[in-house]
N, CA, C and O atoms as a printed pandas DataFrame, in Angstrom:
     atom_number atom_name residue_name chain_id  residue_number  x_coord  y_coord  z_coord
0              1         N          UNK        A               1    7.854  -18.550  -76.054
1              2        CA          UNK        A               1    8.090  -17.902  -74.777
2              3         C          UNK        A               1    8.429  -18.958  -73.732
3              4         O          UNK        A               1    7.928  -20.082  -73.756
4              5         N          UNK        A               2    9.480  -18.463  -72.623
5              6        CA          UNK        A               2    9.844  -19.583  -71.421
6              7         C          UNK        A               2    8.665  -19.000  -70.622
7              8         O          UNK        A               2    7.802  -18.182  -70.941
8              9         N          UNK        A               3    8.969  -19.881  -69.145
9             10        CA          UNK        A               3    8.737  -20.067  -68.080
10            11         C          UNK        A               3    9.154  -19.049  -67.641
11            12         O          UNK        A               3    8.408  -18.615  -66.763
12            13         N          UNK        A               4   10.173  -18.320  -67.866
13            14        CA          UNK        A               4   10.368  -17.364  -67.197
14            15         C          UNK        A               4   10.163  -16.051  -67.506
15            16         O          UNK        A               4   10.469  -15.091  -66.799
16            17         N          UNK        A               5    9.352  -16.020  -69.160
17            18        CA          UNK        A               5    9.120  -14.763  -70.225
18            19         C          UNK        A               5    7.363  -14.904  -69.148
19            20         O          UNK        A               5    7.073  -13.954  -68.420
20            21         N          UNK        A               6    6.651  -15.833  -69.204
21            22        CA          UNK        A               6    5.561  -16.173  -69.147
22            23         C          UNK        A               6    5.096  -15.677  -67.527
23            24         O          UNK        A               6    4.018  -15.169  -67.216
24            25         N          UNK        A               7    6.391  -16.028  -66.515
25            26        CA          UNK        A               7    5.887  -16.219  -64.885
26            27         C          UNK        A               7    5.150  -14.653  -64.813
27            28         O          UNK        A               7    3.952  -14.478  -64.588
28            29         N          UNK        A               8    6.389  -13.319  -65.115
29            30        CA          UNK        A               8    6.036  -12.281  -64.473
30            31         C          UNK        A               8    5.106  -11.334  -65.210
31            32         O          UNK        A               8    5.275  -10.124  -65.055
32            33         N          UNK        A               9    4.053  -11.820  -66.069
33            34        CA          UNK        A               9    3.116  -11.714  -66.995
34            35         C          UNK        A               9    1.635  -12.711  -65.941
35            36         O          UNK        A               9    0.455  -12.375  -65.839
36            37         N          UNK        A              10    2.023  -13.391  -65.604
37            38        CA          UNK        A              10    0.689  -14.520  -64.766
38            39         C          UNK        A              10    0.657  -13.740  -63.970
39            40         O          UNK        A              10   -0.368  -13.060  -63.926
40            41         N          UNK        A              11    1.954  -13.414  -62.784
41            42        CA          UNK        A              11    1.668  -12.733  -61.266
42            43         C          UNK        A              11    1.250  -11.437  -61.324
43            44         O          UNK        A              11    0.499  -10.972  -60.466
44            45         N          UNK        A              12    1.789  -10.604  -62.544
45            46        CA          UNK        A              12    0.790   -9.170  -62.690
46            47         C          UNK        A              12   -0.337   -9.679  -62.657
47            48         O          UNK        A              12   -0.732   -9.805  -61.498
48            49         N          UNK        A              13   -1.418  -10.225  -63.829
49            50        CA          UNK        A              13   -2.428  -10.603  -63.387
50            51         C          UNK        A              13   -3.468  -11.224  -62.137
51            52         O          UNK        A              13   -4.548  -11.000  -61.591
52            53         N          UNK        A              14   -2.304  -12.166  -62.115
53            54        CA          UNK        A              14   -2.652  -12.846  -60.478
54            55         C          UNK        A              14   -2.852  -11.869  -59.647
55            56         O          UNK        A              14   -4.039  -11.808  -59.329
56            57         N          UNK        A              15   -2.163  -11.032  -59.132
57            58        CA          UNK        A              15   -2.303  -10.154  -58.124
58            59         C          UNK        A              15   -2.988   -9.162  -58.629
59            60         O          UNK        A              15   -3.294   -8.347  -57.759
60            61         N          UNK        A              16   -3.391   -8.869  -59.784
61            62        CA          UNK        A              16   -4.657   -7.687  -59.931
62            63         C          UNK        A              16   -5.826   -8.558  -59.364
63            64         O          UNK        A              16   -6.529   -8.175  -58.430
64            65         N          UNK        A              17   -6.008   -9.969  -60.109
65            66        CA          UNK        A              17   -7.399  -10.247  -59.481
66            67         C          UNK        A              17   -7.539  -10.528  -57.997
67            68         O          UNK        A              17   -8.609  -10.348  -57.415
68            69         N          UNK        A              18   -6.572  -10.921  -57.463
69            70        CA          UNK        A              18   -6.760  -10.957  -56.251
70            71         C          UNK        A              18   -7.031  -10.310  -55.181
71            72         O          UNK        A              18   -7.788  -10.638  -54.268
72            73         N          UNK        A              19   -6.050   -8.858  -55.366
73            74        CA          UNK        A              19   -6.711   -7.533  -55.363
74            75         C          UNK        A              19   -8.343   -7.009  -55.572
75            76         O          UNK        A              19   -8.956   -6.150  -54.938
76            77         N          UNK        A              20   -8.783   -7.849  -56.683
77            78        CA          UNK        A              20  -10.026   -7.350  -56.901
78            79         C          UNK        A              20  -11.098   -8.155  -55.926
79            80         O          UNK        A              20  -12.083   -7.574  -55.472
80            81         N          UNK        A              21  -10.793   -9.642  -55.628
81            82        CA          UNK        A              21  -11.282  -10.451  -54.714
82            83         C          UNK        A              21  -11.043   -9.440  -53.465
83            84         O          UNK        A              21  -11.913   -8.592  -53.261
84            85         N          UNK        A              22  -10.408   -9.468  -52.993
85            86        CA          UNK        A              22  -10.029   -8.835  -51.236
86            87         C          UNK        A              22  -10.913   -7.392  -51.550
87            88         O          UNK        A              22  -11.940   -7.140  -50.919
88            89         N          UNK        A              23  -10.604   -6.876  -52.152
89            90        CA          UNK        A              23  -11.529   -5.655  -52.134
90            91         C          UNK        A              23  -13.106   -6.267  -52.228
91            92         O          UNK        A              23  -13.805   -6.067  -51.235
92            93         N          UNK        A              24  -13.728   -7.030  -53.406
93            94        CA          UNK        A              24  -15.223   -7.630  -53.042
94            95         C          UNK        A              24  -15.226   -7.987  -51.729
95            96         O          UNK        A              24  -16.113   -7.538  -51.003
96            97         N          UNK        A              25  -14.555   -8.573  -51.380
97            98        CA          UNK        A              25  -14.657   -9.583  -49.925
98            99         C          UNK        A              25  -14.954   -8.738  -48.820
99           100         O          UNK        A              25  -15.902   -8.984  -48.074
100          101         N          UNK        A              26  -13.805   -7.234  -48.587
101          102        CA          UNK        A              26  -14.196   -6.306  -48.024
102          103         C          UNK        A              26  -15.508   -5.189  -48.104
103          104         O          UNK        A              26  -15.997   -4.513  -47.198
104          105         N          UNK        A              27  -15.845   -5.269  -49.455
105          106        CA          UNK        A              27  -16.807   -4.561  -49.686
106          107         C          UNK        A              27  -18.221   -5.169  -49.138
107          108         O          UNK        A              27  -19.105   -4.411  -48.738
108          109         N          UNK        A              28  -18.359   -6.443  -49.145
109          110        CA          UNK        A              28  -19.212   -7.381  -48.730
110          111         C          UNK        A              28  -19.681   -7.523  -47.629
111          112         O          UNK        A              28  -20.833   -7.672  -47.221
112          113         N          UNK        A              29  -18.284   -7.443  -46.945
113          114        CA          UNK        A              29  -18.223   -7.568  -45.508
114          115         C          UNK        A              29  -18.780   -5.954  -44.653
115          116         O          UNK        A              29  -19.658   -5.791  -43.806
116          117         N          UNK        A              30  -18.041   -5.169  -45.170
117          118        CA          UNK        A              30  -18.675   -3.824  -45.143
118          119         C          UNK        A              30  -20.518   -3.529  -45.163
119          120         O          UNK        A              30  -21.153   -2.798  -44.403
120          121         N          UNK        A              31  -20.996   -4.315  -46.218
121          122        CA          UNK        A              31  -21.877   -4.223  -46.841
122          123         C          UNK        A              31  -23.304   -4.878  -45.396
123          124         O          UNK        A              31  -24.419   -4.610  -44.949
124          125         N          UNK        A              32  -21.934   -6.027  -45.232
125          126        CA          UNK        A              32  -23.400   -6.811  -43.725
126          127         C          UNK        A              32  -22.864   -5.954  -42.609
127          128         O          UNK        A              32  -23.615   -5.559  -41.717
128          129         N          UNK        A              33  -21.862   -5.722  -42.631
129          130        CA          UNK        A              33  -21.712   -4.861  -41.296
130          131         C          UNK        A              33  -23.581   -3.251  -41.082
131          132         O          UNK        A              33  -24.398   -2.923  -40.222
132          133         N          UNK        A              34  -23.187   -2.846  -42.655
133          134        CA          UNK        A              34  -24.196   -1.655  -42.510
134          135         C          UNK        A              34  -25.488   -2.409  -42.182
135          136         O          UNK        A              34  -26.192   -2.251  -41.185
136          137         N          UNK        A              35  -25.664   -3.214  -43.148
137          138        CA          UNK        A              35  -27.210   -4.401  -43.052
138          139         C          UNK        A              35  -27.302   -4.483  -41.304
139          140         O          UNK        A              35  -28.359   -4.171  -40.755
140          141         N          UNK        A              36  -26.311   -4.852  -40.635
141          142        CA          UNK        A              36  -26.422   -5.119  -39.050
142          143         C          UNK        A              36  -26.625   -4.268  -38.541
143          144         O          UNK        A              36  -27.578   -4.483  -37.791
144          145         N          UNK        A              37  -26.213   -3.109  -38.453
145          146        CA          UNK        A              37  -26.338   -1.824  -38.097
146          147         C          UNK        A              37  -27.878   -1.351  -38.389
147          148         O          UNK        A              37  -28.651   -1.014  -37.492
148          149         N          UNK        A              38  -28.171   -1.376  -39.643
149          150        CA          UNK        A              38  -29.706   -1.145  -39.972
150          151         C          UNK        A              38  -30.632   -1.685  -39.119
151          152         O          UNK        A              38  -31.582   -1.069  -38.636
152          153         N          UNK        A              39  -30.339   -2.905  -38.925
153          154        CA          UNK        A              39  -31.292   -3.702  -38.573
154          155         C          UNK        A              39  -30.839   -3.774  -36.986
155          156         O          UNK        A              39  -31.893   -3.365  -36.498
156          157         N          UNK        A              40  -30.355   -3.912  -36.349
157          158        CA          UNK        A              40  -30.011   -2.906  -34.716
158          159         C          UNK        A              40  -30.266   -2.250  -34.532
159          160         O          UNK        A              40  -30.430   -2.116  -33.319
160          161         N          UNK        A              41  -30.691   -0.802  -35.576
161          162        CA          UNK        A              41  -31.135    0.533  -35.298
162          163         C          UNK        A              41  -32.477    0.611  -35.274
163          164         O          UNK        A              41  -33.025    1.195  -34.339
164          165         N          UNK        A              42  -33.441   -0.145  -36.619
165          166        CA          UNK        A              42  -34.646   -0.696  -36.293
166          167         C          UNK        A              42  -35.249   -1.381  -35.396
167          168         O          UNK        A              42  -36.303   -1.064  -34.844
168          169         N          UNK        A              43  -34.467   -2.565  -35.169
169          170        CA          UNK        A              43  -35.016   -3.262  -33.775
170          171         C          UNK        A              43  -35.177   -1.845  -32.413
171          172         O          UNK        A              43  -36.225   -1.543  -31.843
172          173         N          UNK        A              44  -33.860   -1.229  -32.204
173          174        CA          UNK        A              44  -34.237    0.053  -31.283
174          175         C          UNK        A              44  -35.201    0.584  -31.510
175          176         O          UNK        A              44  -36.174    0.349  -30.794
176          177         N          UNK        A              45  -35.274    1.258  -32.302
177          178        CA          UNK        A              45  -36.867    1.809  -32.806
178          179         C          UNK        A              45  -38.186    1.611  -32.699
179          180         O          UNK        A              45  -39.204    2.279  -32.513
180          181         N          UNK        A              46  -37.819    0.312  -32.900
181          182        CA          UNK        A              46  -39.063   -0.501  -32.787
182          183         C          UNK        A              46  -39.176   -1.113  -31.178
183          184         O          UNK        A              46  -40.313   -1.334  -30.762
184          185         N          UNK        A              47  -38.463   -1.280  -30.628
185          186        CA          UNK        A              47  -38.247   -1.121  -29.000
186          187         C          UNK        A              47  -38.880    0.194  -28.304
187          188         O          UNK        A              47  -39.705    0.092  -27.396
188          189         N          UNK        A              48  -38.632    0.878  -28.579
189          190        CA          UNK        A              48  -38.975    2.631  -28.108
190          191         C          UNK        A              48  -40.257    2.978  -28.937
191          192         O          UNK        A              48  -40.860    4.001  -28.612
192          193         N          UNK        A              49  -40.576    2.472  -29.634
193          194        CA          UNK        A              49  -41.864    2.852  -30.601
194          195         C          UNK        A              49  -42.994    1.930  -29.173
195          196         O          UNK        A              49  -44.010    2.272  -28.567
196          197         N          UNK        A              50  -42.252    0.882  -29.153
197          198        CA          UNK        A              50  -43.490   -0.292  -28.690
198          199         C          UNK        A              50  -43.439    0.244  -26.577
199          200         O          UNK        A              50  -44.424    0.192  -25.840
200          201         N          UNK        A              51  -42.017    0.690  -26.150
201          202        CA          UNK        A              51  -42.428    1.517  -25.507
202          203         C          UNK        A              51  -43.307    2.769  -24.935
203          204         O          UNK        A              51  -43.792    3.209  -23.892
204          205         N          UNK        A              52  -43.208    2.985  -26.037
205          206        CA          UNK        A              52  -44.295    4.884  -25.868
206          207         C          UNK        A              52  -45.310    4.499  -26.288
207          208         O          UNK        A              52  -46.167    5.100  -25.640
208          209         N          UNK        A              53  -46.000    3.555  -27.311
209          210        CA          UNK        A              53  -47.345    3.113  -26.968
210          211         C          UNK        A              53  -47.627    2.021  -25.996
211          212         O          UNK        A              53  -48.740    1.496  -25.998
212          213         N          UNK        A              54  -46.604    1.602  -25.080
213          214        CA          UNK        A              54  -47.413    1.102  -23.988
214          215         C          UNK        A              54  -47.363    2.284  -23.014
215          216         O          UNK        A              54  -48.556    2.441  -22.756
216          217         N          UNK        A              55  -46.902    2.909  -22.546
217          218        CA          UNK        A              55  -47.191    4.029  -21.884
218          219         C          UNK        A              55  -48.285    5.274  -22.294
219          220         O          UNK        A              55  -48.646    6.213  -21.586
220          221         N          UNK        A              56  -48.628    4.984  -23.511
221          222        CA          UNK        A              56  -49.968    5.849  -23.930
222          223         C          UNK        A              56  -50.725    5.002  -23.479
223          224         O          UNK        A              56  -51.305    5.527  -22.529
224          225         N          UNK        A              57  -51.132    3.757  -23.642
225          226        CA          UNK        A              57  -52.102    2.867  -22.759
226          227         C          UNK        A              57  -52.072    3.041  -21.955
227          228         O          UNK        A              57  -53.105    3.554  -21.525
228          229         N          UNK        A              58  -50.973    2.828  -20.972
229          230        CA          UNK        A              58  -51.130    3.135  -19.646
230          231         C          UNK        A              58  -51.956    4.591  -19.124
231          232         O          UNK        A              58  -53.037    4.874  -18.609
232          233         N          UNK        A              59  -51.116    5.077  -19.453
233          234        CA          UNK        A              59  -51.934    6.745  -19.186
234          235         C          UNK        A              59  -53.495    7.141  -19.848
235          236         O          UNK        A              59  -54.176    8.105  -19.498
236          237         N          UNK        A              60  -53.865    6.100  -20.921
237          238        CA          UNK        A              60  -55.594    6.220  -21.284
238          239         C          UNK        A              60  -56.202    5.260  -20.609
239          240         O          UNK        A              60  -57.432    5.300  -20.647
240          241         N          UNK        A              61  -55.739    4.459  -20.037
241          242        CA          UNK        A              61  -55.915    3.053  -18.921
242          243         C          UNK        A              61  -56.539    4.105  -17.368
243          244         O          UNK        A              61  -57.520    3.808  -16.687
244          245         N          UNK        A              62  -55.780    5.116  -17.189
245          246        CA          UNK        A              62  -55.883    5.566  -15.890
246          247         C          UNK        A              62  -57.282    6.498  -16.035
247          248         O          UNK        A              62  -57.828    6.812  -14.977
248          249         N          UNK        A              63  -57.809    6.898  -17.146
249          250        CA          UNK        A              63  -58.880    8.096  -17.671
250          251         C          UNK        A              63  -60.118    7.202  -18.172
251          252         O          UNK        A              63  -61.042    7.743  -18.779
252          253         N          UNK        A              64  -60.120    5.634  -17.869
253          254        CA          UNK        A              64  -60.795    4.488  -18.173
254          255         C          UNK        A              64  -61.855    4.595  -17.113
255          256         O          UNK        A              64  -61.559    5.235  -16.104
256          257         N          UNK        A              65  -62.974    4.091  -17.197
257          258        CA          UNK        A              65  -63.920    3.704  -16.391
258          259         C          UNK        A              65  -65.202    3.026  -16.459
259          260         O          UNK        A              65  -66.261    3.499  -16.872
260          261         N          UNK        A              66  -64.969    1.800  -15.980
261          262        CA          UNK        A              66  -65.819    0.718  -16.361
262          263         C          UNK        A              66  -67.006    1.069  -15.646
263          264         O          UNK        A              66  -67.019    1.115  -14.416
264          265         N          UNK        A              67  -68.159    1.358  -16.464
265          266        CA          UNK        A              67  -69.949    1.621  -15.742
266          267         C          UNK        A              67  -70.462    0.845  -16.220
267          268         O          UNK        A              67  -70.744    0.830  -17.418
268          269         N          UNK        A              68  -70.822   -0.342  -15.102
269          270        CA          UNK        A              68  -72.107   -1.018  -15.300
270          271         C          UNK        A              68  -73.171   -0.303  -15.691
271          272         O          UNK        A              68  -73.265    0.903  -15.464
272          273         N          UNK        A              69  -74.380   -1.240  -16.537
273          274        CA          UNK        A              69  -75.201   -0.464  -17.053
274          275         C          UNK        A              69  -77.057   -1.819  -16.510
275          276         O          UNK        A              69  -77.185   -3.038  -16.618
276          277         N          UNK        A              70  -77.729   -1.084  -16.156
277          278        CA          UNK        A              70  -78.959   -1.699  -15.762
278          279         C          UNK        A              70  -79.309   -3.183  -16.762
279          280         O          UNK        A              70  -79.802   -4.170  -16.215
280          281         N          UNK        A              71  -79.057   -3.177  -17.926
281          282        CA          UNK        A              71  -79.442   -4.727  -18.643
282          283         C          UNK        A              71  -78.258   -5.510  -18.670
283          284         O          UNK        A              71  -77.948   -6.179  -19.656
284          285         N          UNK        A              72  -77.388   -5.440  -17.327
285          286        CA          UNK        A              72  -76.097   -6.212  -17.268
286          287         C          UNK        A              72  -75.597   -6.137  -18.068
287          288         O          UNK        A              72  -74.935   -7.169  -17.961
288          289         N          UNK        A              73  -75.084   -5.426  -19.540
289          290        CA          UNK        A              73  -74.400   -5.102  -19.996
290          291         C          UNK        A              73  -72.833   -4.054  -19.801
291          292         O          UNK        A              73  -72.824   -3.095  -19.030
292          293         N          UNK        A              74  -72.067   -4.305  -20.323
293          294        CA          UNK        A              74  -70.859   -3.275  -19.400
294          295         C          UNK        A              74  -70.746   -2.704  -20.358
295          296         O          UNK        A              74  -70.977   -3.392  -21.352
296          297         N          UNK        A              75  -70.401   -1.395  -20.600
297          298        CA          UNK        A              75  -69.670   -0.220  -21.250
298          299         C          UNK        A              75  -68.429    0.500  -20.986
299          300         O          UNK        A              75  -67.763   -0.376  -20.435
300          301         N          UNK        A              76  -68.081    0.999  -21.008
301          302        CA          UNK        A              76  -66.648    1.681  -20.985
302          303         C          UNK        A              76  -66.924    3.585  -21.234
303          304         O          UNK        A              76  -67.369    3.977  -22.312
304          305         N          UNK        A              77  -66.676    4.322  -20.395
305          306        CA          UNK        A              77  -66.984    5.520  -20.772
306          307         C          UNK        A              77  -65.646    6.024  -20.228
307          308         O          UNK        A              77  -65.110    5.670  -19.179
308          309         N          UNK        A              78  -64.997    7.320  -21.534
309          310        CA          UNK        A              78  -63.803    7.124  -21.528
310          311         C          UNK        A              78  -63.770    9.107  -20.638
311          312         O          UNK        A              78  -64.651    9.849  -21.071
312          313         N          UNK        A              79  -63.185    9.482  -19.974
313          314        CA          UNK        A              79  -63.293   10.689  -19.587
314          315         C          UNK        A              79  -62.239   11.602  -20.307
315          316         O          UNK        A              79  -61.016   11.473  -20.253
316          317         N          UNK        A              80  -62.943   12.531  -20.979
317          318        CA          UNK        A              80  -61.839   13.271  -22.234
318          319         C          UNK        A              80  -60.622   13.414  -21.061
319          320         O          UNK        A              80  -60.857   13.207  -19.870
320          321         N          UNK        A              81  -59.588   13.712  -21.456
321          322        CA          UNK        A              81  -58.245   14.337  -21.150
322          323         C          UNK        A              81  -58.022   15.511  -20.500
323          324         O          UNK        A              81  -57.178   15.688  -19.621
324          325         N          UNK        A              82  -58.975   16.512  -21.048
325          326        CA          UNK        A              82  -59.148   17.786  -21.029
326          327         C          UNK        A              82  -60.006   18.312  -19.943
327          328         O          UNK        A              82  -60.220   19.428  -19.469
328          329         N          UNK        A              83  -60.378   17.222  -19.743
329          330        CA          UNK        A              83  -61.236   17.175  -17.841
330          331         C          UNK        A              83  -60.599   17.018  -16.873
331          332         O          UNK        A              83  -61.163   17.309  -15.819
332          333         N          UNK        A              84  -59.493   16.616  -16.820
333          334        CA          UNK        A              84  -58.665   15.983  -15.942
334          335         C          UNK        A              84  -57.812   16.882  -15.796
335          336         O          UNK        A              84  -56.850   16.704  -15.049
């Protein structure tokens, strides 16, 4: 076989695998794009999670009430919710 029986036998191949590279490459790339996305959507989550329990503190913070107690000891007596 020539060089020239041989060339357009390599570049079919050639260009299937290369094809198959660019597609991994894209798939990959695809692949951290979602990973980023995941993990952006969690961090939010976890932003707004760590929000609404500081605002439940806050609001059991306000139903708080520190009573001294006669052997200088301090306690905390909490006033149900449902009193208020």
């Amino acid at each position: 076989m020539s060089y020239d029986d041989i060339r357009p036998i390599f570049e079919k191949y050639f260009n299937s695998n290369m094809a198959f590279l660019e597609k991994s490459k894209k798939e990959l790339e695809e692949e951290a794009s979602k990973a980023l996305k995941r993990k952006s959507k969690s961090s939010e989550q976890q932003a707004a999670k760590k929000q609404k329990f500081d605002e439940e503190v806050e609001e059991l913070k306000k139903h708080l009430q520190i009573v001294p107690n006669d052997e200088d000891d301090v306690y905390t007596e909490a006033t149900p919710l449902a009193l208020k």
